[in-house]
C-alpha positions in Angstrom: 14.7 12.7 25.0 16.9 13.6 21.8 15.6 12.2 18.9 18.4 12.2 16.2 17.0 11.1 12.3 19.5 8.6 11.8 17.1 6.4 9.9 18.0 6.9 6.0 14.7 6.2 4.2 15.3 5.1 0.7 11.4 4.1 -0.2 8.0 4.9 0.6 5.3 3.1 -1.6 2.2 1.9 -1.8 -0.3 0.2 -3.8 -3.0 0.6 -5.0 -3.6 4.0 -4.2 -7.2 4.9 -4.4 -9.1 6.5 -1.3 -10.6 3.9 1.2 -9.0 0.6 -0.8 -6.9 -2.1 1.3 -3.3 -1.3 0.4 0.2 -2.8 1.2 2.8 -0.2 2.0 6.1 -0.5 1.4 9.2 1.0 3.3 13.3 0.7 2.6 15.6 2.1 4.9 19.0 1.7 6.5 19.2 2.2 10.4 22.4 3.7 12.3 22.5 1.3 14.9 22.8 -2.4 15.0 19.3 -4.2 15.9 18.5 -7.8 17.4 15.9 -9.6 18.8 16.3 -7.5 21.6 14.8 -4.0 19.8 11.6 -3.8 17.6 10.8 -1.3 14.9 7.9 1.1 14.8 6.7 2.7 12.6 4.1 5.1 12.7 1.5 6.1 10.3 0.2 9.5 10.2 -3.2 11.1 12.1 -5.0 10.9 8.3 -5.4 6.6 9.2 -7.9 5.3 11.6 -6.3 3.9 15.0 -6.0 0.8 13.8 -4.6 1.5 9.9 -7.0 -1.6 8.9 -8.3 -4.8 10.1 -6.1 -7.6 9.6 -2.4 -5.7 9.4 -0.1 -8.5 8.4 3.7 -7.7 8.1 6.7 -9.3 5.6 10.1 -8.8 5.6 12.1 -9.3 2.1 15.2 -7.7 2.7 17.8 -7.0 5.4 15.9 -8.9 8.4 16.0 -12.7 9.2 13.4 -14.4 10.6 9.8 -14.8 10.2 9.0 -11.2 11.6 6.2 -10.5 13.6 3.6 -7.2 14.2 0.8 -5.7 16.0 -1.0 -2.4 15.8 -1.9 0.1 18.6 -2.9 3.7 17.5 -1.3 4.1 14.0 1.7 2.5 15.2 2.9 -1.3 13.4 5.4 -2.4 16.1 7.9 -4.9 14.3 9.5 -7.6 16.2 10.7 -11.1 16.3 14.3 -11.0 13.9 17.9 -11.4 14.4 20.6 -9.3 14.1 20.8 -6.7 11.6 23.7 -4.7 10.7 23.3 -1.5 9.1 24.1 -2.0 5.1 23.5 0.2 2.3 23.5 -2.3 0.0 21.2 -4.3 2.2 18.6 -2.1 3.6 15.5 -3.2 5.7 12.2 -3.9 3.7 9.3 -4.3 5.0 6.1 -4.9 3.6 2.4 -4.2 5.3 -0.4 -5.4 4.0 -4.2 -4.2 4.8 -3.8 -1.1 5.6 -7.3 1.0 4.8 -6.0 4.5 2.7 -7.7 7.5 4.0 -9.4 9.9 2.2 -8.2 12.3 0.3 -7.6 15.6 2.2 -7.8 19.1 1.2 -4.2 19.4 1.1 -4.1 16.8 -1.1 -1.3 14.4 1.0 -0.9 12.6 4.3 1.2 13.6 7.4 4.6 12.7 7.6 4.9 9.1 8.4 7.6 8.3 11.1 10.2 4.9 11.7 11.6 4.3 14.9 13.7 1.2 16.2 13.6 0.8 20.3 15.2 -1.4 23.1 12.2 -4.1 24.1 12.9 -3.5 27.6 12.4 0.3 28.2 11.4 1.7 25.0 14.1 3.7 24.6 14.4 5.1 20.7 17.9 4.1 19.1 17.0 5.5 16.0 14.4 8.2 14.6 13.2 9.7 12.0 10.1 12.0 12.2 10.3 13.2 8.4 10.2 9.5 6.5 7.5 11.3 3.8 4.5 11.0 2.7 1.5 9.5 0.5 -1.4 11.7 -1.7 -4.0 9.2 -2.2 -5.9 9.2 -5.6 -10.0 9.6 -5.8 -11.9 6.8 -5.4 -13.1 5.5 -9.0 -16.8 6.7 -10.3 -19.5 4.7 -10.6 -20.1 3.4 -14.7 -24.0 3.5 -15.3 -24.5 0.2 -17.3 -27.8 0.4 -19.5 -27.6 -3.1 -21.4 -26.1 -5.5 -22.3 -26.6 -8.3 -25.5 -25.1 -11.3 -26.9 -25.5 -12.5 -30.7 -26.6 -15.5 -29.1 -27.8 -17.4 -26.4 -26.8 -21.0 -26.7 -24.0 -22.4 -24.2 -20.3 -23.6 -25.2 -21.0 -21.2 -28.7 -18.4 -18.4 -28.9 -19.9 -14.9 -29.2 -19.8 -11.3 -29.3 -20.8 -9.3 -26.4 -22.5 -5.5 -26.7 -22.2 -3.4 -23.8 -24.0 -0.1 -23.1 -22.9 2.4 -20.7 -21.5 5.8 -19.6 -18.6 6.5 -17.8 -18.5 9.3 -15.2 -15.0 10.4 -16.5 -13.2 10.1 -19.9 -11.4 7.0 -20.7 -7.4 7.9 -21.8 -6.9 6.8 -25.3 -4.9 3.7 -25.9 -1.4 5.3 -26.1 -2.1 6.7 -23.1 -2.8 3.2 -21.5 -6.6 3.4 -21.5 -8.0 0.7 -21.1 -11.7 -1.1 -20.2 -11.9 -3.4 -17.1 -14.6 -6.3 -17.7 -14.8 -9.1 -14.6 -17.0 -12.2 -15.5 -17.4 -15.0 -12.9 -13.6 -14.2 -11.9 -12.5 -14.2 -15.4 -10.8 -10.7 -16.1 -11.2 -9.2 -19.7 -8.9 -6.1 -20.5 -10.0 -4.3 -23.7 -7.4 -2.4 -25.3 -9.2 -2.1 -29.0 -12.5 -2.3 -28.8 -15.5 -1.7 -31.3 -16.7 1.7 -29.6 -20.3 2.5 -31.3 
């Protein structure tokens, strides 16, 4: 079989992109050919995923295909299916999003495989178009673990505003504000960023 790379990949994304978090992965690209509801996309993640890329792969579409789009997973491989016609557009590329995909871990080369899109005729599988080279992903370290030693309040008594005094180490160095260093406080699902705090 001649595989020709005739699909024009414009984006690869994803977020966020520590080792081991749940992810959505984004991809933009124009085909060659026309597709319909009688072809399906595949695209095809790279030997550094597990077989199944994550537990509960769900798939959107928010540019270039119509239709509520569906997908399912066999051995790195999101098969995309379920739209209507698309004509090839630069100016109206394909986007798909997929969300809950598992990153792998960092390798020592420091970036995944090649990833690999694909559109196919339903009926035999035939490829229309290919591209084996889409790009790849380097995956960031997992965060460290902050040893938290105590924490006090001025006071005690409910509904009273008060200051808060937390003791703990970091296992890295925080950037400085200008370089968008920041601390991360979650309370009861109430989110507190700290961009100037009293450090002691």
């Amino acid at each position: 079989m001649n595989f020709l790379e005739t699909i024009y990949v414009s984006n690869l994304s994803f977020d966020p992109q520590n080792e081991g978090e749940e992810s959505t992965y984004n991809f933009t690209f124009v085909t060659t050919n026309m597709i319909d509801s009688a072809n399906f996309i595949v695209i095809i993640f790279p030997d550094d995923y597990s077989p199944s890329i994550g537990p509960n792969i769900q798939c959107d579409t928010y540019s270039g295909l119509i239709g509520v789009i569906s997908c399912s997973v066999s051995n790195r491989a999101v098969y995309i299916t379920n739209f209507e016609t698309y004509v090839p557009s630069a100016s109206k590329p394909v986007g798909i999003l997929i969300y809950g995909v598992i990153n792998p871990n960092q390798n020592d080369a420091g970036q995944t495989g090649y990833f690999t899109i694909g559109t196919q005729i339903l009926s035999t599988a035939q490829f229309l178009d290919y591209n084996s080279a889409v790009g790849y992903v380097s995956v960031l370290v997992a965060p460290g673990w902050a040893t938290l030693y105590n924490v006090t309040t001025a006071n005690v008594y409910s509904r009273i505003t008060s200051d808060f005094t937390f003791d703990f180490n970091t296992l890295m160095d925080i950037p400085k504000t200008s370089s968008l260093g920041f601390f991360f406080f979650l309370y009861r699902f109430i989110i507190f960023i700290c961009f100037q705090c009293n450090l002691y």
